[in-house]
C-alpha positions in Angstrom: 138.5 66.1 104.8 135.0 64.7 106.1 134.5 67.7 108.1 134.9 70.2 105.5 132.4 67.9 102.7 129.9 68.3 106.2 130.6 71.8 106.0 130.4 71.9 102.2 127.1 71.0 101.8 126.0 72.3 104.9 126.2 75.5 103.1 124.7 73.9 99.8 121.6 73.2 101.9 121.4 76.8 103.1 122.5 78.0 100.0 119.5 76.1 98.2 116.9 77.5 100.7 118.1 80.9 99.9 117.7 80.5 96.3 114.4 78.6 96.3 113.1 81.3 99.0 114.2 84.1 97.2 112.7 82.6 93.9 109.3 82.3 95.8 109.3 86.0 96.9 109.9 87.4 93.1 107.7 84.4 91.8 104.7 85.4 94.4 105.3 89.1 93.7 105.4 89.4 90.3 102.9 86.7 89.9 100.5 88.8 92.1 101.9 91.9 89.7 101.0 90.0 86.6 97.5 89.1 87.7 96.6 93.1 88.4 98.3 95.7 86.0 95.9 98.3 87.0 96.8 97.9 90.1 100.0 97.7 89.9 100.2 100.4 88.0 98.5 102.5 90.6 101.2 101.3 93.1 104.4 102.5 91.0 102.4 106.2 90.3 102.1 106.1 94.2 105.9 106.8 94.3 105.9 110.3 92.5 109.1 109.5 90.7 108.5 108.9 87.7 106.8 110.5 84.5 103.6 108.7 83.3 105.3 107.2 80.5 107.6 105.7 83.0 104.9 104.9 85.5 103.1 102.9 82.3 106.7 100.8 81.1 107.8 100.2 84.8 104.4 98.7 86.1 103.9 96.9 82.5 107.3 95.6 83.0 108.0 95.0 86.7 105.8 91.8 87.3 107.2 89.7 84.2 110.6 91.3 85.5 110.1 89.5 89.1 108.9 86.1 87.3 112.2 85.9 85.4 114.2 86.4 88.3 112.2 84.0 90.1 112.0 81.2 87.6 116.0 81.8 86.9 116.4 81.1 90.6 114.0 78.3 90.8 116.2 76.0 88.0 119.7 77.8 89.6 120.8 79.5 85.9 123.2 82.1 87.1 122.5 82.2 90.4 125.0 84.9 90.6 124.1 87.1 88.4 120.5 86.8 89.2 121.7 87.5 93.0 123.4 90.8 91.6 120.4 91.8 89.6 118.2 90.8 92.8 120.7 92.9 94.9 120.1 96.2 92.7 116.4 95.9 92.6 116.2 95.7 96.0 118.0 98.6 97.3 115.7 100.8 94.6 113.2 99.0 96.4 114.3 100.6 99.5 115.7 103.8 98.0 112.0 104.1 97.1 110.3 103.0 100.1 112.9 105.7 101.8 112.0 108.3 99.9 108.3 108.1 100.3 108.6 107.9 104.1 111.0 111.0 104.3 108.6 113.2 101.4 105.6 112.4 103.7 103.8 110.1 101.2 101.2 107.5 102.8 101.3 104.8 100.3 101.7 100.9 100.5 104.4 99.8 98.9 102.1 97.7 96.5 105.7 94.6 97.2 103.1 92.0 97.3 100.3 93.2 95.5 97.9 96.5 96.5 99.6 99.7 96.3 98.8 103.3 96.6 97.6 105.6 98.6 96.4 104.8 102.3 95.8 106.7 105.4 98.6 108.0 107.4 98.0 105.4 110.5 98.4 102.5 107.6 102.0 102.7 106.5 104.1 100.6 107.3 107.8 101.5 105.8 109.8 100.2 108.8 108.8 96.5 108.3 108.6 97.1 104.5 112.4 98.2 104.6 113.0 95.7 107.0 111.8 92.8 105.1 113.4 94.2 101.6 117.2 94.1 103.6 116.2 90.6 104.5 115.6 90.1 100.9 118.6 91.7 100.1 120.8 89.6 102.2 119.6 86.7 100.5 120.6 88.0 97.3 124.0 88.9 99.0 124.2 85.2 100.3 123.9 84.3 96.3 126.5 86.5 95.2 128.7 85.6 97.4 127.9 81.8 97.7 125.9 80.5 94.3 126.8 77.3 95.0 123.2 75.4 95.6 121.9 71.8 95.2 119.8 71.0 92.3 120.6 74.1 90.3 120.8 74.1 86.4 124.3 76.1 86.9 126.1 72.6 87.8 125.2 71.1 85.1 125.6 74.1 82.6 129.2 74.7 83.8 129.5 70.8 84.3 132.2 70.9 80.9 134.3 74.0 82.0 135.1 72.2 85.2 136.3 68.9 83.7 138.4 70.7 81.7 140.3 72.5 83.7 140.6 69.6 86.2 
C-alpha cells in the first residue's frame, strides 16, 4: 500500500508540472497575442488559409483563447477537458505549421509572438513542430492523467466523491 501512495503522488507531482507548464505556455503565448493584435494578426494571414474575415475573428480571438486555457490550467478546473481542447489546438497548430512547410511558405509561426513572412534561411518548422508535439504530449498526459496537486478540480468534485464512497 505505501508503495503505490509513493507511486500515487509521484505522478501527482508530474502531473502538476504538466499542468502548470502547459498553463505557462498558453498564458505566455496568448499574453504575448493579447499585447500585439496587429501583429498577430499578421501572423495568422501568414498561413493563407483563411478568408480575411476569418484571418480578423481568429487573430482577435486566439490570444484571449490561449489565456483561458491557461488560467483554467493554472487553478486545475477541468483539467481534462482543457487537455482535450489543448490536444485539438495543437495538432491545427501543427496541421498548419505542416502545411506552410510543404506549400513553400517562409513564415514564422508567430507561436510566441512575431509572425509572418521571413526569408527562406529563417524558418524554422522542424523545431516549431517539434516543440508543438511536446506540447501536445502534455496535453495527452492531462487527458489521460488529470489528476494534479493543488487543482480547483479536487475540490469541485470534492461532493461527488463522498457520495459515492
Amino acid at each position: 500500500m505505501l508503495l503505490a501512495d509513493q507511486r500515487h503522488s509521484w505522478l501527482d507531482v508530474v502531473g502538476t508540472l504538466v499542468r502548470v507548464g502547459l498553463a505557462a505556455v498558453w498564458l505566455v503565448s496568448g499574453g504575448i497575442k493579447a499585447a500585439d493584435p496587429d501583429q498577430t494578426y499578421v501572423a495568422v494571414k501568414a498561413y493563407d488559409v483563411l478568408p480575411a474575415p476569418g484571418v480578423a475573428a481568429v487573430a482577435a480571438a486566439l490570444p484571449w483563447f490561449e489565456l483561458a486555457l491557461g488560467l483554467l490550467l493554472l487553478l486545475g478546473v477541468g483539467t481534462r477537458l482543457v487537455g482535450v481542447i489543448s490536444a485539438a489546438v495543437f495538432l491545427l497548430f501543427i496541421a498548419g505549421v505542416s502545411q506552410a512547410w510543404a506549400r513553400g511558405l517562409h513564415i514564422d509561426c508567430g507561436c510566441f509572438g512575431g509572425g509572418g513572412d521571413v526569408a527562406p534561411d529563417q524558418t524554422s518548422y522542424g523545431t516549431e513542430l517539434l516543440r508543438d508535439t511536446g506540447f501536445l504530449v502534455l496535453a495527452a498526459w492531462l487527458i489521460i492523467r488529470p489528476r494534479t496537486l493543488f487543482a480547483l478540480d479536487d475540490v469541485l468534485t470534492r461532493g461527488d466523491r463522498e457520495s459515492v464512497g
